[in-house]
C-alpha positions, 0 to 999 in steps of 0.5 A: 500500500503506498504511503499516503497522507489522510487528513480527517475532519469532523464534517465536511463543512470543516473539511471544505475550506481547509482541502480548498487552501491545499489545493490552492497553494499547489495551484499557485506553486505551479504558476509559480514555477511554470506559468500556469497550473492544471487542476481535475476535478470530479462531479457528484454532490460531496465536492459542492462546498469544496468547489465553493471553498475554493472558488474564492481562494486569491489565486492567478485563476487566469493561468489554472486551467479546469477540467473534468476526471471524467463525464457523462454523455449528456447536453452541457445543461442537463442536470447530470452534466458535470460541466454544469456543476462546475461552471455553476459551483467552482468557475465563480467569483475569483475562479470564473477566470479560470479556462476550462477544458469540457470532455464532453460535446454530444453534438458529435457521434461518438467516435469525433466526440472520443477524437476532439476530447483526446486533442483536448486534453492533450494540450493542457499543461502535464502532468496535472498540479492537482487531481480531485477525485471522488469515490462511490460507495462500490469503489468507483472513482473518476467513471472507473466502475468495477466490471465496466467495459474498458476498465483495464485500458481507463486504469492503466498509467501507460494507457494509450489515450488520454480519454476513453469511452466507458460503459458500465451496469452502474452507470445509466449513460455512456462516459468519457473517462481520464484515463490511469495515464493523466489520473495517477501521473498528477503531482498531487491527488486528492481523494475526498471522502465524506461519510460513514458510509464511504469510510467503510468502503474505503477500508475496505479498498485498503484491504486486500482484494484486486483492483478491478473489484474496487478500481479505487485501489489504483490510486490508493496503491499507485499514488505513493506519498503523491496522494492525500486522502481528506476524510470526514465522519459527516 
């Protein structure tokens, strides 16, 4: 299991703004030292006071570019589109200067689509400053699902896209996915957990057992002492 740091808090409204300083400060240190910085982000309802945290944290938003760790297949503003809980919850106040990069666009078939978020992502700044990811309660993180068609390729560090496609049981639409090749090559990860529930899932990922049945255990044993865990019991 790789050394990783875990910072737990008594609930998520105490955890929010200390996990958006951290990020922060790893945001400015890479504008710092490169002229711009890369921040992944995840959907889903824990990371709403996070975004809001961090949307007003006095960084040069105008060179940290934003994008998604994965996305599903739905128009910009359907309400399952984390595009639109980004721009609505993060890309506010201080961070509306910041570009973003969407993986979707379902105006395009399938295969353009796939083609154009590739070319994308290939033109941000990597490896990424900060990657935010989330968990589900079966193990899932980014659109990582366990028994999902694509899940060895969407896993593997030395994957040969940036972005696959993923189809999954567990999830109602098909998605596009970072692949394991941008995820866990990031100068710094965060895994953001809230919950009882999700801390006995993450127990049980620390444990023993492969990576497929919990895909979460790539980044718990890939990340080494890259990754922070930020843990709430509520």
């Amino acid at each position: 299991m790789s050394a990783f740091t875990r910072r737990d808090f008594p609930d998520g409204a105490v955890l929010a703004p200390a996990f958006a300083q951290w990020t922060a400060e790893r945001l400015a240190a890479g504008v710092a030292a490169r002229g711009a910085a890369l921040l992944i982000v995840s959907g889903g309802r824990t990371p709403l006071r996070y975004f809001r945290a961090l949307s007003d944290q006095p960084i040069d938003w105008s060179r940290v570019a934003v994008t998604l760790a994965d996305e599903r297949r739905v128009a910009d503003d359907s309400p399952r589109s984390n595009a639109k809980l980004v721009r609505e919850a993060l890309l506010q106040g201080r961070a509306a200067a910041a570009p973003f990069v969407p993986l979707a666009d379902v105006r395009l078939d399938e295969d353009q689509e796939l083609a154009a978020a590739n070319a994308r992502i290939v033109n941000l700044s990597m490896p990424a400053d900060v990657v935010a990811l989330g968990m589900g309660d079966d193990g899932h993180t980014a659109s990582w699902f366990p028994g999902a068609d694509g899940l060895a390729e969407a896993m593997d560090p030395a994957a040969r896209l940036l972005v696959a496609p993923i189809r999954a049981a567990g999830a109602p639409e098909p998605r596009l996915t970072l692949t394991g090749r941008v995820l866990l090559r990031a100068r710094a990860i965060a895994l953001h957990i809230e919950g009882a529930d999700k801390l006995a899932t993450l127990d049980k990922a620390l444990g023993a057992g492969p990576v497929e049945a919990m895909p979460i255990r790539a980044v718990l044993r890939c990340a080494a002492d890259r990754l922070t865990i930020f843990a709430a019991a509520a």
